[in-house]
N, C-alpha and C positions, 0 to 999 in steps of 0.2 A: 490460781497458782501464780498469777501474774504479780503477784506483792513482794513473791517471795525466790523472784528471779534473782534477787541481789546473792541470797542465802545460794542458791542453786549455782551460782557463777561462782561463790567459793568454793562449792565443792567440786568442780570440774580441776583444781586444782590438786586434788588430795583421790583422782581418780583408782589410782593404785590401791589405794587405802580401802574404798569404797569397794574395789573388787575385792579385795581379800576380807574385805566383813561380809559383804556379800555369801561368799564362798563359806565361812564359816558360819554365818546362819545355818545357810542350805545344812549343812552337812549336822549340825544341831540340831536342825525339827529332824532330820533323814533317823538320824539316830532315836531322837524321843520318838517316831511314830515306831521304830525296830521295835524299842522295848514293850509298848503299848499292844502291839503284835500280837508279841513273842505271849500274851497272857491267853490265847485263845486255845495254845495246845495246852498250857499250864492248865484251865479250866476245865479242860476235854479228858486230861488223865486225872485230876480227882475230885470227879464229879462222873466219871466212869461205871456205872453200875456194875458192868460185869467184869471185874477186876480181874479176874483170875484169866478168862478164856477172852477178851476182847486182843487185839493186833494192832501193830501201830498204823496203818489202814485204816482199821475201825476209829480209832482217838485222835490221827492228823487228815480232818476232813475237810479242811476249809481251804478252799483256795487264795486266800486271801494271801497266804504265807507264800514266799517266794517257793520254786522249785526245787532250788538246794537246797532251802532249810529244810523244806516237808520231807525231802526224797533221804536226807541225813538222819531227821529224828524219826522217822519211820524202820529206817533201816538199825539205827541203835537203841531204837525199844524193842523191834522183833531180837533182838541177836543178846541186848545185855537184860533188856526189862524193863517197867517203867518207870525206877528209883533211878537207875541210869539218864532215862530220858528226861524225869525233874530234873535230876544235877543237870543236866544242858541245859533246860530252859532255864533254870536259873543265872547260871554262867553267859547264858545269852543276855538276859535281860541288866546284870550287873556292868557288864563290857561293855553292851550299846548305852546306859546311861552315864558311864564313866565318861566314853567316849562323846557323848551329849552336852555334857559338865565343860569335858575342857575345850569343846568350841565356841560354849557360852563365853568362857573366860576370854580363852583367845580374841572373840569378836568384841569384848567390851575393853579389850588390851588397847584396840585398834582404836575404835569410836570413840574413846575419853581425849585421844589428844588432838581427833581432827576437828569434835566439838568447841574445846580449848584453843584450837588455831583457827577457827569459824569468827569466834567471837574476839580473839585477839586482834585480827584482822580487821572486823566491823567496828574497833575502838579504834585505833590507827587509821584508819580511811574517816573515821569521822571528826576525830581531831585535827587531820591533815588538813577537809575541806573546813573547819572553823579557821584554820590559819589563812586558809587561800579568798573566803569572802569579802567581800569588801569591806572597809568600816561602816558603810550606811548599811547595809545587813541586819546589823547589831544596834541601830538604832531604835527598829520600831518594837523589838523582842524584849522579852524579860530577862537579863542573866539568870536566874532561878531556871525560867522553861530550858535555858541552853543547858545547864546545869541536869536538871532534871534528867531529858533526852539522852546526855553523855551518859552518865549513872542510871537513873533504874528504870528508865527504857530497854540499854542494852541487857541487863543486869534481868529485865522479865523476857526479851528475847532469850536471855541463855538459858533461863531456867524454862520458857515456855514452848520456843518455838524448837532452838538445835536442842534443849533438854529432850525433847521427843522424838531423837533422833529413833532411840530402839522402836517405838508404838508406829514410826511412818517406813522402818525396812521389817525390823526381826518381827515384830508383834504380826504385820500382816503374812510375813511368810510363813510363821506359824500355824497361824490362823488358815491359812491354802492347803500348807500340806496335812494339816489333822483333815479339812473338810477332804481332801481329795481319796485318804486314808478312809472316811467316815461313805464317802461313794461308793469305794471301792466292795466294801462290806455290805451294805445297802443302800443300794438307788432309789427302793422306795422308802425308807425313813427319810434318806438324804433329801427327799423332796418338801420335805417341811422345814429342815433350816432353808433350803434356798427359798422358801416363803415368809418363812419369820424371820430370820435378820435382817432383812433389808427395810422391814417395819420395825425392828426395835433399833435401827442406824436413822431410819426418820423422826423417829420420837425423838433418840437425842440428837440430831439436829435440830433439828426446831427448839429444844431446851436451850440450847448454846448461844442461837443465834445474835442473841442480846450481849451476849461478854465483848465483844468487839466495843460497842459503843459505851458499856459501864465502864471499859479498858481505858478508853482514850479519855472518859471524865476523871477518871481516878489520877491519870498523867498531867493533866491539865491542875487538877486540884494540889496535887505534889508539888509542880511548877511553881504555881502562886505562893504554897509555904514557903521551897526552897528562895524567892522573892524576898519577901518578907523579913525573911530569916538572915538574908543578905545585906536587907537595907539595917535592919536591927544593929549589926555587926560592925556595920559601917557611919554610924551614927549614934552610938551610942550615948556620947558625950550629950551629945542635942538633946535625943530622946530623955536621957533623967535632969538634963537643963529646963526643959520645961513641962517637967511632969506627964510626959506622953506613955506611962509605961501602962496604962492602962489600957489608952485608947488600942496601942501596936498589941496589947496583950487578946484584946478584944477582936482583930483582925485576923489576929494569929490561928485562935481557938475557932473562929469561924468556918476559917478555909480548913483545918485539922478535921473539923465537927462534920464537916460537909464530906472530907476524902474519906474520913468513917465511916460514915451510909452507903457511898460509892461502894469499899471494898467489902462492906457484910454483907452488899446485896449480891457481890461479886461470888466473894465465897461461898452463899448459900448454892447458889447458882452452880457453883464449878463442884462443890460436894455431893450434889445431885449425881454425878455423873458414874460413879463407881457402885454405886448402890441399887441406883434404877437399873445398872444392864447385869449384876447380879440378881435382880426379882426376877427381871425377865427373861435371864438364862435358865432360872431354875423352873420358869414357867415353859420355857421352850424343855427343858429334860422333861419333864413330868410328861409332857406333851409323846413326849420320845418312846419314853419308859409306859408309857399305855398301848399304842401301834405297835411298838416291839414286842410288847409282852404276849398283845394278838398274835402278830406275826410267826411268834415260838409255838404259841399252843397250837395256833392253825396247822402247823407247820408249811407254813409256806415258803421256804428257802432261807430262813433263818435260825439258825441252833443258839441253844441256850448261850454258849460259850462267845457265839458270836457278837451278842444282844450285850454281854460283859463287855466286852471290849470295848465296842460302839458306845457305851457308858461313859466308859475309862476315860476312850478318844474326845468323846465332849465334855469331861470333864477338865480335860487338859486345854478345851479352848477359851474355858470362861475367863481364864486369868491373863491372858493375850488381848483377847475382847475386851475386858475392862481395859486394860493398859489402851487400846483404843480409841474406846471411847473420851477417856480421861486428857489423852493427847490431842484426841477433835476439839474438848472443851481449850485445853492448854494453846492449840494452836489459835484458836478463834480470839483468846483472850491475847495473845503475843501476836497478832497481826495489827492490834489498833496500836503498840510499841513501835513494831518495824516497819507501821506508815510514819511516825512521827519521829522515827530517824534518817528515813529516805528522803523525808520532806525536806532536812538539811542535804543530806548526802546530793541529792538533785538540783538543791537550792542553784537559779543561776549566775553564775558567777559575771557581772557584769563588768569587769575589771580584766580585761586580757591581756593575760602577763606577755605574749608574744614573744615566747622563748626562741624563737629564729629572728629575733627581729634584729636591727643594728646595736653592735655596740657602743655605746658611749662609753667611750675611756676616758674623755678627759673635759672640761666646762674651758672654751674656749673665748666666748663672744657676748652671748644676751638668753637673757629670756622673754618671751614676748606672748602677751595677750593677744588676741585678734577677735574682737567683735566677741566675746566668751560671754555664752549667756551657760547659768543652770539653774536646771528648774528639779523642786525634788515634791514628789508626787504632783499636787495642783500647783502648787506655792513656787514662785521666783524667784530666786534669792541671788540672781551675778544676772545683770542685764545689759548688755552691750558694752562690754570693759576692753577698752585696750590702754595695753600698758605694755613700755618696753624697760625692764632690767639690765643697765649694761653691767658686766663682769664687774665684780670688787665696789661693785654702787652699796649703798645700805638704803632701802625703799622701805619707809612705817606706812603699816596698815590703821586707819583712826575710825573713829565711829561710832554711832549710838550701839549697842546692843542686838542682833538682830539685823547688823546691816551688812553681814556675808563678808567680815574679817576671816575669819577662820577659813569660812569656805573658800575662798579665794587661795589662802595658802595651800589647802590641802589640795589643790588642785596640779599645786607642782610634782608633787609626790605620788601620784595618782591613786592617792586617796578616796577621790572621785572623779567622774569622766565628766567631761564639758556635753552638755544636750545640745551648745548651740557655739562656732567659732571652732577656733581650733589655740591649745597652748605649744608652743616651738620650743625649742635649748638649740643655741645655734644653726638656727632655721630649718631643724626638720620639725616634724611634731613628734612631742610626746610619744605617743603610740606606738610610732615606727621603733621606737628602743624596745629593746628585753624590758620587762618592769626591774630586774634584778643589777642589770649596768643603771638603768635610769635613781633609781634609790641607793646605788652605790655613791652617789656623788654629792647625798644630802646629808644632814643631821639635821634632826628636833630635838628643841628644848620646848615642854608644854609648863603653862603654869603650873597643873599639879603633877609633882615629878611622880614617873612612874618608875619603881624600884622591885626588884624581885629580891624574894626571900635565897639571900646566896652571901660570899664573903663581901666585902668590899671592894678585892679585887675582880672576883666575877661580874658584878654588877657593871664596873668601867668598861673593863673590857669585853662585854656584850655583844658589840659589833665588829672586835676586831680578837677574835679568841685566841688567837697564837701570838697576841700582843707579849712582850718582856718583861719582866720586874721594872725593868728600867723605864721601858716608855710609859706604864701605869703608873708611875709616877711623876713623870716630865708631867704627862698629861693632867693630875692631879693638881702638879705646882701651878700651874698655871691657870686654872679652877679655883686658886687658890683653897685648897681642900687637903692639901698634903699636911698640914700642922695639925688641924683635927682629927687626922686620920692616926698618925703616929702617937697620939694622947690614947686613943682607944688600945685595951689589952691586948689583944690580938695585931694589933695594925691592920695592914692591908687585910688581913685573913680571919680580918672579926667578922662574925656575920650581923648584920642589920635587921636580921627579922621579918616579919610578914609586912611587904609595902615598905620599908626601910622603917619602920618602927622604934628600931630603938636608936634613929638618929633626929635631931630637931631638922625643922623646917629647911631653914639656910643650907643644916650642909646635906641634906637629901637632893636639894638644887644645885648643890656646886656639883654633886656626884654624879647630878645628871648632864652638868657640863664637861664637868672632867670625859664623861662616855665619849659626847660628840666632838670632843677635841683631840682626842685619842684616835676617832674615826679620821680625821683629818680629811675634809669632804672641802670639793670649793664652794657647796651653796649653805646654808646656814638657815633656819626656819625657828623664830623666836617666838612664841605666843606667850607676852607678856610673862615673861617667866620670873619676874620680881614681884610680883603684882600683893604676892599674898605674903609675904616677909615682911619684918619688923626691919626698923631703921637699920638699924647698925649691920643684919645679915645683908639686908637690900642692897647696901655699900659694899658687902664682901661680891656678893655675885654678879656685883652691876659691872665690878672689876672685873669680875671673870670673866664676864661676857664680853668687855672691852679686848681683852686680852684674843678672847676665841674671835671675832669679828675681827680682826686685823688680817686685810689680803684677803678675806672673803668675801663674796657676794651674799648680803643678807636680807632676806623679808623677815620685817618683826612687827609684829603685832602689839600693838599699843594700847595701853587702858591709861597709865600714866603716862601724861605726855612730857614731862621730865625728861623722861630715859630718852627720847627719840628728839630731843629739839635737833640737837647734830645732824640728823638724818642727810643725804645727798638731798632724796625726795621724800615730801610724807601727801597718803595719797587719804584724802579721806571720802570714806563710805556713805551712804544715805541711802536703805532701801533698794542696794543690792547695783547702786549706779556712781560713780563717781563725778563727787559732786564739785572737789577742789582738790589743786592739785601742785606744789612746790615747795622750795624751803621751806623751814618755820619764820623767817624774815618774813619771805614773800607772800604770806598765808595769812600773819598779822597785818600786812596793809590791806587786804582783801575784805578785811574784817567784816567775813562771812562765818559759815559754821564752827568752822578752826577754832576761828578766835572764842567762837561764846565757849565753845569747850574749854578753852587753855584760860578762861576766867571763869570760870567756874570750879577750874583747879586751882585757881590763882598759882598760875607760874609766872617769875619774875623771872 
């Protein structure tokens, strides 16, 4: 049960709910066992041999029937007869089933929507922690498996585990009150189900056992398509550029070919489940219906009429039981889902937002490295860096590939946490900020812009939502991005598409600059964001970014070293250590790594 505590903690929420399905279970078996009852006088009066001189006495013998009823239909067959006393049993039996019916209803009024807020909730709580992990998180995973887990993980929780909501409350209190109803009758037949169910509950467990781990391959196998399927989509151009459609089509069918073994073995498996405790039920009545049928001719404390009922009564539990059973299989198979959604949901979030922590309202002074080493799993990538940022400086990042540019910046954003030193904003650290004032005071520009499927004005204003018409477009103008924008049908209110799609290269980047200029932040974080533009757009957004760095503090990351010769400082990388470190003047007399670099671009 311990898997499925998450599941249990929502419903402690919805406890009201849970009482009043409760309650109208109860009162549903209470009712089906009334009517199931009520057939034992029905059998007693026409099956009555001495029709004419028999008493209601003689025909209400069973104590099984409450007090009232017996002591009622007794007294209105003696007084009216026993046509009289049908019409009651029947009027009995119509009323407790009516009344059977609509607590079924009533209880599944209740259970559809707390099932529906079970899992609406398990989608929200797991979207929320994808927002809250850190970007190294998402590093070593598949988008596909995240993908996957979101979708039809929850999606086989809902159909497997709360879909079972009825088979884990109504099905077993069914199942109590017919056996309880079936004791009451006879304790000595009653002694062979309590000897054979718990052997045909072993059997299918031991059947089941296996769905748990065919469950979690099948997810796994989903994952790698939904992979695939991703990179497919995102590469297309490549893929028919150099004839790969075969090879991806050949990958594709693999992992398909393979989640199709998984799931037919899965299914054969989980179809077992309805049919074997059907054999076995009817092998448990037979069992019944031989002992009972002694029991009558012996006459040993069991009447014909009774032995009917106790029929009736088991027959009414095969279809509870299977639901049972089916839901054992269903749960077994939806447990290896809602490990592989807890395993996000638990994931540790190594990134502490410290929501009590200091606010940063405003970037006053420096930022400052100290001794900052990070190391991520074995590998070293920042090894003893200090570096101080004063306010309104512009610092370029340089370096071979590999040499922990990025890392370095993402460090101010806390992107990622330092393993070793500590980073400051005006001499406290990092840390001690809220993460929420600490990333209030930044914007990113990445080389490949990231754009959401929204207008063009939602996309700008992103980080600042209750932005004006007006400042979305100060902000634009100065992105140089406002004339492309007013050429589009729509203007600001055209949408862009999936990823900005239906914009080019250039102005996907200016709109990514227009965002962070809108933001109006004092630190500024540029990861070569020209890097992949064509001459002429390169010039639009080199402006732009001219225009956004004015009065800023900026770290920018450099692949062309063009764009950064200005720099106050340019700090270059080697292996995770800083290796040189001043002008571009000062750099080229050094003529150390700098320089082979900046002639190998041949900058003049």
């Amino acid at each position: 049960m311990k898997r499925f505590s998450r599941i249990l903690s929502y419903l402690k929420h919805h406890s009201g709910q849970i009482g009043l399905y409760f309650l109208c279970t109860l009162l549903a078996t209470l009712f089906g066992v009334i009517s199931i009852g009520m057939l034992i006088p029905f059998f007693g009066l026409i099956f009555d041999p001495e029709t004419t001189q028999s008493t209601g006495n003689d025909i209400i013998k069973s104590n099984v029937l409450g007090s009232f009823v017996r002591d009622f239909l007794v007294n209105l067959i003696n007084t009216n007869g026993k046509i009289a006393g049908l019409t009651a049993i029947c009027v009995f039996i119509i009323s407790a089933t009516v009344l059977k019916n609509i607590f079924i209803y009533l209880s599944n009024r209740i259970s559809v929507p707390v099932r529906t807020a079970i899992i609406t909730r398990l989608r929200g709580d797991m979207y929320d922690k994808i927002l809250k992990l850190p970007v190294g998180y998402f590093t070593e995973r598949r988008k596909g498996d995240i993908i996957s887990r979101m979708t039809n993980d929850i999606a086989e929780i809902e159909a497997s585990v709360v879909g079972t909501f009825d088979g884990l409350i109504k099905d077993p209190l069914t199942v109590l009150g017919y056996l309880i109803f079936l004791v009451i009758i006879s304790p000595q037949l009653s002694l062979f189900l309590l000897i054979l169910l718990p052997v045909t509950g072993l059997i299918i467990g031991r059947i089941s056992r296996k769905l748990k781990r065919q469950s979690q391959q099948a997810a796994i196998k989903l994952g790698e398509g939904l992979s695939i399927l991703d990179e497919t989509l995102g590469g297309l151009r490549v893929i028919k550029a150099f004839l790969a459609e075969k090879l991806l089509r050949n990958r594709f069918h693999r992992v398909n070919d393979e989640l199709f073994t998984v799931r037919k073995k899965m299914g054969a498996r989980r179809d077992l489940a309805s049919p074997l405790t059907e054999v076995m039920g009817v092998a448990v009545l037979c069992t019944i219906l031989y002992f009972g049928g002694r029991l009558v001719i012996g006459n040993n404390g069991l009447s014909g009429e009774e032995l009917m009922a106790y029929i009736a009564s088991f027959a009414m539990l095969i279809n509870p039981a299977k639901n049972i059973s089916s839901a054992f299989f269903n749960i077994q198979r939806g447990a290896a889902a809602l490990d592989r959604v807890d395993e996000v949901l638990k994931a540790d979030n190594v990134i502490d937002e410290n929501e009590n922590g200091k606010i940063l309202t405003a970037f006053t002074d420096r930022i400052e490295f100290r001794n900052v080493v990070f190391a991520y799993s074995d590998a070293v990538i920042l090894d003893g860096i200090d570096l101080t940022i004063e306010k309104g400086k512009t610092i370029a990042l340089v370096g071979s590939s590999g040499a922990g540019k990025s890392t370095l910046a993402d460090l101010v954003p806390r992107f990622h946490d330092v393993t070793g030193g500590e980073v400051l904003i005006d001499g406290i650290n990092i840390k001690d900020y809220s993460l929420h004032s600490l990333r209030s005071q930044m914007s990113i520009v990445t080389q490949e812009p990231v754009l959401f499927n929204d207008t063009i004005a939602g996309n700008i204003s992103l980080g600042y939502p209750e932005a004006t018409d007006e400042q979305i477009e100060e902000a634009a103008k100065i992105a140089n991005a406002h004339e492309f924008i007013l050429k589009k049908e729509g203007g600001y209110q055209s949408n862009i598409g999936d990823r900005g799609g239906k914009l080019s290269g250039g102005e996907r980047q200016r709109l990514t600059i227009a965002r962070a200029v809108l933001k109006n932040p004092p630190i500024l974080i540029l990861d070569e964001a020209t890097s992949s533009l064509d001459t002429e757009s390169e010039r639009l957004v080199q402006d732009a970014i001219n225009n956004m760095m004015q009065n800023r503090t900026s770290i920018v990351i450099a692949h062309r070293l063009s764009t950064i010769r200005h720099a106050d400082e340019i700090i270059v990388l080697q292996k995770g250590k800083i290796v040189e470190r001043g002008n571009h003047d000062q750099l080229m007399v050094l003529n150390g790594f700098y320089k082979k670099l900046v002639e190998m671009q041949e900058v003049r």
